[in-house]
N, C-alpha and C positions, 0 to 999 in steps of 0.2 A: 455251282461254281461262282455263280457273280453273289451270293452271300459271302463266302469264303476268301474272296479278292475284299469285298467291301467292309470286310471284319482287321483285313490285314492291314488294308489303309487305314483305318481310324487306332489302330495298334503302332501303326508308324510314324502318324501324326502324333500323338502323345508321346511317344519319345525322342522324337528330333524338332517336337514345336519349340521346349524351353521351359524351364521350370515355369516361368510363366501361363502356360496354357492351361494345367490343368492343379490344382491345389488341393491340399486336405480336404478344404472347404468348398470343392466345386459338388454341386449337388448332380448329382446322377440325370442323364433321358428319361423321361419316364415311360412303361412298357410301348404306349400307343404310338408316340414321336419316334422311336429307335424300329416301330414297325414302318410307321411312315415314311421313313427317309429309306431303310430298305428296300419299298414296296418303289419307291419312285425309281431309285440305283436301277430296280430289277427292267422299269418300263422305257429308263432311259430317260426320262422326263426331269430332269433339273429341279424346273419351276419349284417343281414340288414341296423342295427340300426348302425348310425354315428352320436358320440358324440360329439361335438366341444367344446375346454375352449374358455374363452371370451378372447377376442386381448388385450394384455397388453398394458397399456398406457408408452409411454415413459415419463420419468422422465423429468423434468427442470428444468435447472441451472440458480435461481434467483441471483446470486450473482458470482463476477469473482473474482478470489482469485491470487494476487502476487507472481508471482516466486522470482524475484529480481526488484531492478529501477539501472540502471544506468544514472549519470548528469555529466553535464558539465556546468559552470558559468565565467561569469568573474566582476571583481568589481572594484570601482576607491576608494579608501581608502585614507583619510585624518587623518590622524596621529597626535599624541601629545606624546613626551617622557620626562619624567621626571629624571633625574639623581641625588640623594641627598643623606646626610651621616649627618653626626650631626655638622659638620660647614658649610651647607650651600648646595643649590639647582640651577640644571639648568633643563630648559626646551626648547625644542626643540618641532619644527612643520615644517611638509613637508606631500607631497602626495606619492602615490605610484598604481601601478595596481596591478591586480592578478586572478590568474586562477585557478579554484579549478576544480577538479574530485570526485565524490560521486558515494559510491554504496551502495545501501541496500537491505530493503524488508518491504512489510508493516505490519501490524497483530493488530489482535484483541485486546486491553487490557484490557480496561473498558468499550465498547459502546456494541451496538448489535452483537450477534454471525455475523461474517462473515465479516464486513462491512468494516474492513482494514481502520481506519484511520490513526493511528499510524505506523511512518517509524523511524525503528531503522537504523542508517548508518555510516560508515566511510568515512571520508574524508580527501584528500590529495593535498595541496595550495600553490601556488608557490608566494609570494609579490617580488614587483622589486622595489625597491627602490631608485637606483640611476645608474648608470654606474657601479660599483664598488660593491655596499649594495645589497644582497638579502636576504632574509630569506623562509626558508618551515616551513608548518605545518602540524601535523596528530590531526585529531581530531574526538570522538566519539559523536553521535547525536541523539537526541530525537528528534522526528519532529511532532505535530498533523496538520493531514490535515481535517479543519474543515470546508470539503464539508457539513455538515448538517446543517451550517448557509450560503448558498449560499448567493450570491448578485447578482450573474443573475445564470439563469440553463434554457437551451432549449435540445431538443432531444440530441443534440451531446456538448455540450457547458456547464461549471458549473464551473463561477468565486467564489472563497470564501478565505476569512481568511488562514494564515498559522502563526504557534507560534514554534518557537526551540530552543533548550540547547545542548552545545556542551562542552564537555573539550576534552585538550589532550595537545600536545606540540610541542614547536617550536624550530629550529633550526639556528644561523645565525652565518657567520665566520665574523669576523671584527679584520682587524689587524694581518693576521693570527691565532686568538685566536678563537676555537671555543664555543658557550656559547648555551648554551639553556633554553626555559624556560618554564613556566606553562602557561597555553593559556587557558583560558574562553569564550564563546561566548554565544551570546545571541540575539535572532530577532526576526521579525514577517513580515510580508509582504502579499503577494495576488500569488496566485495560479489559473492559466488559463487552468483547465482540458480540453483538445478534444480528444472526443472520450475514449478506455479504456487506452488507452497508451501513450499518448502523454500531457505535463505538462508543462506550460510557466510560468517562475518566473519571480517577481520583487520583491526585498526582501530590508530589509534595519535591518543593525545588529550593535552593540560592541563589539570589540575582546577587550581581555585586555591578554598582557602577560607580565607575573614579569620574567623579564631577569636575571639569574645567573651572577652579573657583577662580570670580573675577579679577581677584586682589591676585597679585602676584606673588610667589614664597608661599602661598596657601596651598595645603591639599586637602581633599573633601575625599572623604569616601564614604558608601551605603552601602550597608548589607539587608534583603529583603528576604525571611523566610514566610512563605509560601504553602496554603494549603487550597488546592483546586481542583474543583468540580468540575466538567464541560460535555458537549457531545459534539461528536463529528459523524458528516457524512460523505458515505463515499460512493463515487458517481464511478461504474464500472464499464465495461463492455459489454454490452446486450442488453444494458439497461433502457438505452434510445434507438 
């Protein structure tokens, strides 16, 4: 009789505990425990009975979320500048190199919760232009990285697409005179993900900056086409 009471309690607990109590995934007493707790019910003895909750499952992190990317690039830049006023235009053309440093972070804006394709960044560029001519830039950047149109992706490896906008401004002394100007950029190029941190560019872009010429009635304008190499790293969650 007190098995048949103590069959109908554990029969009523499981339907008035709450879906909670017991789950697909709840693993079964096993024969010895379900006698144990019986054998105690029968002598009266409480103590006896050892309850156990079921082992929680540890959590998993489908997705690795950006602390920052720090890069580093270098470019070979072919230049065009225009100098004109209302009697008349010159243009000029030469190359130049340059070394740019970038730091950002990635983030969510428009795609799936989590997926970080979008890197908001700053960046700061050194052009050398001649012996004599250099100019810096700071510039702020919108970058999508559109790993979800890959062109190759293996377990460690996911070539794809890259598109970005930048403004900001530039700096250059000539003649003792210092001048500065508005800078625009604009590119697309290919992105060589390995692994969660490590990013291999080939990028190919337009700068264009409208120079403050010192003369007055002067406009100055440069156009920079751009072919660059670089590598960034990216510092994640669980990394430290």
């Amino acid at each position: 009789m007190r098995t048949l009471l103590l069959s109908l309690l554990l029969i009523s607990a499981e339907v008035y505990a709450g879906t909670d109590a017991w789950t697909q995934n709840t693993q079964p007493l096993s024969q010895s425990k379900s006698e144990a707790i019986i054998k105690a019910y029968e002598e009266n003895n409480n103590t006896k009975i050892d309850f156990e909750d079921d082992p929680k499952e540890a959590s998993t992190i489908v997705y690795d979320e950006n602390i920052f990317m720090l890069g580093v690039a270098v470019a070979y830049e072919s230049n065009s500048e225009k100098v004109y006023n209302k009697s008349g235009s010159k243009t000029e053309s030469f190359s130049s190199s340059n070394i740019a440093l970038t730091l950002g972070k990635d983030f969510t804006l428009w795609h799936e919760d989590n997926t970080e394709p979008t890197r908001l960044y700053g960046t700061f560029s050194y052009s050398n232009i001649s012996s004599d001519v250099d100019y810096t830039s700071f510039t702020l950047g919108l970058k999508e990285n559109m790993f979800y149109w890959s062109i190759y992706k293996d377990a460690k490896l996911n070539l794809y697409p890259t598109f970005y906008l930048e403004i900001g401004s530039s700096s250059l002394t000539r003649d003792k005179e210092e001048v500065s100007g508005f800078t625009t950029l604009y590119g697309a190029g290919l992105t060589l993900n390995h692994g969660k941190n490590l990013e291999y560019m080939l990028n190919f872009h337009l700068k264009n900056v409208d120079w403050d010429h010192p003369v007055d009635g002067v406009a100055d304008e440069m156009n920079a086409y751009s072919v660059t190499i670089g590598i960034n790293y990216k510092l994640m969650y669980g990394d430290i």
